[in-house]
ROKE-232606 format. One record per residue: residue number from 1; chain; z, y, x of N, C-alpha, C in turn. Coordinates in nm, 2 decimals, always signed. Layout:
% ROKE-232606
ATOM   num   cadena      n.z      n.y      n.x     ca.z     ca.y     ca.x      c.z      c.y      c.x
ATOM   NUM        A        Z        Y        X        Z        Y        X        Z        Y        X
...
% end
This chain:
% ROKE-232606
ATOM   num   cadena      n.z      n.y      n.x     ca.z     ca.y     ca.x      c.z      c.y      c.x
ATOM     1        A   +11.80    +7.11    +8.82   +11.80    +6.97    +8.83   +11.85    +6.92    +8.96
ATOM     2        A   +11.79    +6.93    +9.05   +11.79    +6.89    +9.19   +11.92    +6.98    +9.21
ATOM     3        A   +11.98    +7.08    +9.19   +12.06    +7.17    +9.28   +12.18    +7.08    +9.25
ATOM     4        A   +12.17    +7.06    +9.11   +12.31    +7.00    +9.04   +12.38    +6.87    +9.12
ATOM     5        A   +12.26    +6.79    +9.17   +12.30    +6.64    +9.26   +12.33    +6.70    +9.37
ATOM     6        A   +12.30    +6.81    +9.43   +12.36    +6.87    +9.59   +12.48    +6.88    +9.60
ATOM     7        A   +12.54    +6.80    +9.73   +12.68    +6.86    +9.77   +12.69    +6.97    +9.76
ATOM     8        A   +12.83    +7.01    +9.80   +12.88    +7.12    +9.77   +12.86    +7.20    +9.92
ATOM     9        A   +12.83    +7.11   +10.03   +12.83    +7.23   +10.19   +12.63    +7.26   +10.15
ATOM    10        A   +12.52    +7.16   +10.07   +12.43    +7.21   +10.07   +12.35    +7.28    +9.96
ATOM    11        A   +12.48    +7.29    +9.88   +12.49    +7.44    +9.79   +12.49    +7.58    +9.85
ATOM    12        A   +12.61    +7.57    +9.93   +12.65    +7.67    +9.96   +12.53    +7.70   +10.13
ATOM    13        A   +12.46    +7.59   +10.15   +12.41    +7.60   +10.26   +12.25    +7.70   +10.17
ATOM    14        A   +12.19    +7.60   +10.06   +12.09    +7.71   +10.03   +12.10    +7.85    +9.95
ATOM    15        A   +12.24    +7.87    +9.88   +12.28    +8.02    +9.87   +12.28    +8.10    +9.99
ATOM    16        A   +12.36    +8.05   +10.10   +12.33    +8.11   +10.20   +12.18    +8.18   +10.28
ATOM    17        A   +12.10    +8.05   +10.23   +11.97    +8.07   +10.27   +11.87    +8.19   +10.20
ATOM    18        A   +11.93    +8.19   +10.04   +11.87    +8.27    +9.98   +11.95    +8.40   +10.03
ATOM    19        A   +12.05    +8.44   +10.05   +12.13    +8.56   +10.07   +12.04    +8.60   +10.21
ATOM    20        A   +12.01    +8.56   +10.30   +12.00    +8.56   +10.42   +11.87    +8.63   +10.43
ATOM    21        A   +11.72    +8.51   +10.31   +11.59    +8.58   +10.31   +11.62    +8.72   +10.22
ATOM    22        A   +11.67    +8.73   +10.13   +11.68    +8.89   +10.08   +11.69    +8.95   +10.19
ATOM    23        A   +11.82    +8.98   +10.25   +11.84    +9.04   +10.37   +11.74    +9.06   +10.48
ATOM    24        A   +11.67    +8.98   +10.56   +11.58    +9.00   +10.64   +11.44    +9.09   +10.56
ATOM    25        A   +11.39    +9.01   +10.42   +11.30    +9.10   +10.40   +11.32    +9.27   +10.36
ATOM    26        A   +11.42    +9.33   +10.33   +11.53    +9.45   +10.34   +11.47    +9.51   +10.46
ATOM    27        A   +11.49    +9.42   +10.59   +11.56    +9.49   +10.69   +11.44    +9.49   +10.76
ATOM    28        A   +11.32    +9.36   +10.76   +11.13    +9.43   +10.79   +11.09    +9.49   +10.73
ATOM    29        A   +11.13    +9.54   +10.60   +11.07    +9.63   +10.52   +11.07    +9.79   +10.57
ATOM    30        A   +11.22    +9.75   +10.57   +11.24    +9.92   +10.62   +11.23   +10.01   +10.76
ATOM    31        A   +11.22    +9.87   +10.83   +11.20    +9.89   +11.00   +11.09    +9.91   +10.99
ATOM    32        A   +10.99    +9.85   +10.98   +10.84    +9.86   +10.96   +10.81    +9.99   +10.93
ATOM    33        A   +10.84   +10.04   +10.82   +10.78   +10.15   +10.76   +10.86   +10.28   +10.84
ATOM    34        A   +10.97   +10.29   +10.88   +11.01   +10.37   +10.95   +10.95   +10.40   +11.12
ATOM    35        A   +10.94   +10.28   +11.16   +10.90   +10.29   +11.30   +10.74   +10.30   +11.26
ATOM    36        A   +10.67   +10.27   +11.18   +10.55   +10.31   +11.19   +10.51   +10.45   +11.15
ATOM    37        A   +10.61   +10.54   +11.05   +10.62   +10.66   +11.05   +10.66   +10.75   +11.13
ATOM    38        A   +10.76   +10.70   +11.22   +10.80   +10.80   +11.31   +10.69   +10.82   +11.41
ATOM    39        A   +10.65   +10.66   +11.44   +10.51   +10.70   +11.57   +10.39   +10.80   +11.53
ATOM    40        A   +10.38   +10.75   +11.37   +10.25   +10.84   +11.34   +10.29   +10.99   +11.36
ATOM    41        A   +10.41   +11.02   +11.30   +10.42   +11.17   +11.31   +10.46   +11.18   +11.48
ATOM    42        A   +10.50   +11.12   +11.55   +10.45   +11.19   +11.69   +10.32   +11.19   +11.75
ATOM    43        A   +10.23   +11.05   +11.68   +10.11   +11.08   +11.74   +10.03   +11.18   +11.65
ATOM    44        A   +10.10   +11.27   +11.58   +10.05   +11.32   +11.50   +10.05   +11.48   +11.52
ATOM    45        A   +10.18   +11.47   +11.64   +10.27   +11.60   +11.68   +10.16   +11.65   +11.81
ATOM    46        A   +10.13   +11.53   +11.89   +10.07   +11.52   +12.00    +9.92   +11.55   +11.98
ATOM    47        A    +9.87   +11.49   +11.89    +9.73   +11.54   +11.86    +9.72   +11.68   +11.82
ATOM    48        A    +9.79   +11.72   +11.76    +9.78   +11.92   +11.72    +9.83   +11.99   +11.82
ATOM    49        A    +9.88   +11.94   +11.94    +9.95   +11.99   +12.00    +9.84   +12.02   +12.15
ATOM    50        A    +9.79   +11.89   +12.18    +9.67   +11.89   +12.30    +9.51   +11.88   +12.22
ATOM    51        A    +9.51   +11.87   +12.09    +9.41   +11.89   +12.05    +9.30   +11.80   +12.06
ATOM    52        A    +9.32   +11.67   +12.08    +9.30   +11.49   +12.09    +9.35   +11.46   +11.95
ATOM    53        A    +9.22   +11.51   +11.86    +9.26   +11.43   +11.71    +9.37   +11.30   +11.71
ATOM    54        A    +9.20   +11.22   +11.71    +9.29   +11.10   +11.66    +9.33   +10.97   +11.79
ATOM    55        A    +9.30   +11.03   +11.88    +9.37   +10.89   +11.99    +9.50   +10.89   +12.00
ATOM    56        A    +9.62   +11.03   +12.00    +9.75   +11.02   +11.98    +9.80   +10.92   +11.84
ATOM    57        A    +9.77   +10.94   +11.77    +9.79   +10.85   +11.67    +9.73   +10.67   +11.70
ATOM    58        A    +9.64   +10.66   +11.70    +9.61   +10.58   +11.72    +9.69   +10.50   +11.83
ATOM    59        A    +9.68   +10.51   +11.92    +9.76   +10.44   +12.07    +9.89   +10.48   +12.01
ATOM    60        A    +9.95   +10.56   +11.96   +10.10   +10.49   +11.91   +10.12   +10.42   +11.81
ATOM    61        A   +10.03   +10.42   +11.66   +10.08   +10.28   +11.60    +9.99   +10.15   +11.68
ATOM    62        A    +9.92   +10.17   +11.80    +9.95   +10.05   +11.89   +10.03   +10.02   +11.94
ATOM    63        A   +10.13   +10.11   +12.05   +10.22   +10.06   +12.07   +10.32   +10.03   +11.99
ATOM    64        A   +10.34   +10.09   +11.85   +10.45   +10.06   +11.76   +10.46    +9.89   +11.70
ATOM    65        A   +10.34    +9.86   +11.73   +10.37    +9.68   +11.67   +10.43    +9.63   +11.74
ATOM    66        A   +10.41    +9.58   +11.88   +10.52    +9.54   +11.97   +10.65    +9.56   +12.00
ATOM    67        A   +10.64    +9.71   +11.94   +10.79    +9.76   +11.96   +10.89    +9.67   +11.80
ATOM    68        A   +10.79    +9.68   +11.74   +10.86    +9.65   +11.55   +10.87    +9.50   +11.59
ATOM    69        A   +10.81    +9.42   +11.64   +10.79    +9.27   +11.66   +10.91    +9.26   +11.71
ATOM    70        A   +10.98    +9.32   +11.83   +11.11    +9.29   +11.93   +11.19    +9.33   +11.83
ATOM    71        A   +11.23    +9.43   +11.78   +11.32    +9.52   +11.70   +11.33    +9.39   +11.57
ATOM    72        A   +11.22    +9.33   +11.51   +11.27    +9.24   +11.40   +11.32    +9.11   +11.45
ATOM    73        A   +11.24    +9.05   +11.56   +11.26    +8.89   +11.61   +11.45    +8.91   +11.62
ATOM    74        A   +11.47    +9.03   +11.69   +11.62    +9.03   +11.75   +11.70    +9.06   +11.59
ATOM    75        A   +11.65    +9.14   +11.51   +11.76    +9.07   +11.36   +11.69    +9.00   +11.31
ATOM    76        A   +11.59    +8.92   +11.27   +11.60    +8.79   +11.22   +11.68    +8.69   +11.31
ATOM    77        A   +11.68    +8.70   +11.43   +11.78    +8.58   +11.54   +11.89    +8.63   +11.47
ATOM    78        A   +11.96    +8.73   +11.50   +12.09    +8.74   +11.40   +12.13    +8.71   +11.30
ATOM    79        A   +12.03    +8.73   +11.18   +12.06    +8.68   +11.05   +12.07    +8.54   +11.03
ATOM    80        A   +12.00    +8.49   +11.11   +11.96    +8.29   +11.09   +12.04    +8.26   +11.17
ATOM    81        A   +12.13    +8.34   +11.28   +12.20    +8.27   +11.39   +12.29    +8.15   +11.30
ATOM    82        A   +12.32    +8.06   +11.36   +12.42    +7.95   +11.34   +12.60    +8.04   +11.31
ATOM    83        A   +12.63    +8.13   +11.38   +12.72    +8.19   +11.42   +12.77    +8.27   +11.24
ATOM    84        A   +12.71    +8.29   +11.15   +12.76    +8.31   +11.02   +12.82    +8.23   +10.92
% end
């Protein structure tokens, strides 16, 4: 109903919107889960290694959230940029 009275630049402005959220949730999805696997298996490497169960693990998916927070803010700024 509503889409049908929309011009045609704010058609194509909420297609774009929808194309854009697919894409970003894609691209936290799989950053996320990768960077939080790779830390685990090195805090994972590091604990069998010095024999410090669980603090290697631990203290790196700590540091892994801050690192995933920069790593996404910087492609969501891309994807939403004005510049597409």
């Amino acid at each position: 109903m509503i889409i049908s009275r929309m011009k045609k630049t704010d058609k194509e402005y909420l297609e774009n919107f929808k194309r854009n959220r697919i894409k970003a949730f894609g691209s936290i999805a799989g950053i996320t889960f990768g960077v939080v696997i790779i830390f685990f298996l090195i805090g994972y490497y590091i604990d069998t290694t010095f024999n410090t169960k669980p603090y290697g693990i631990i203290i790196l998916l700590v540091v892994s959230f801050p690192i995933v927070q920069v790593i996404l803010y910087r492609i969501l700024k891309k994807i939403y940029s004005d510049k597409n």
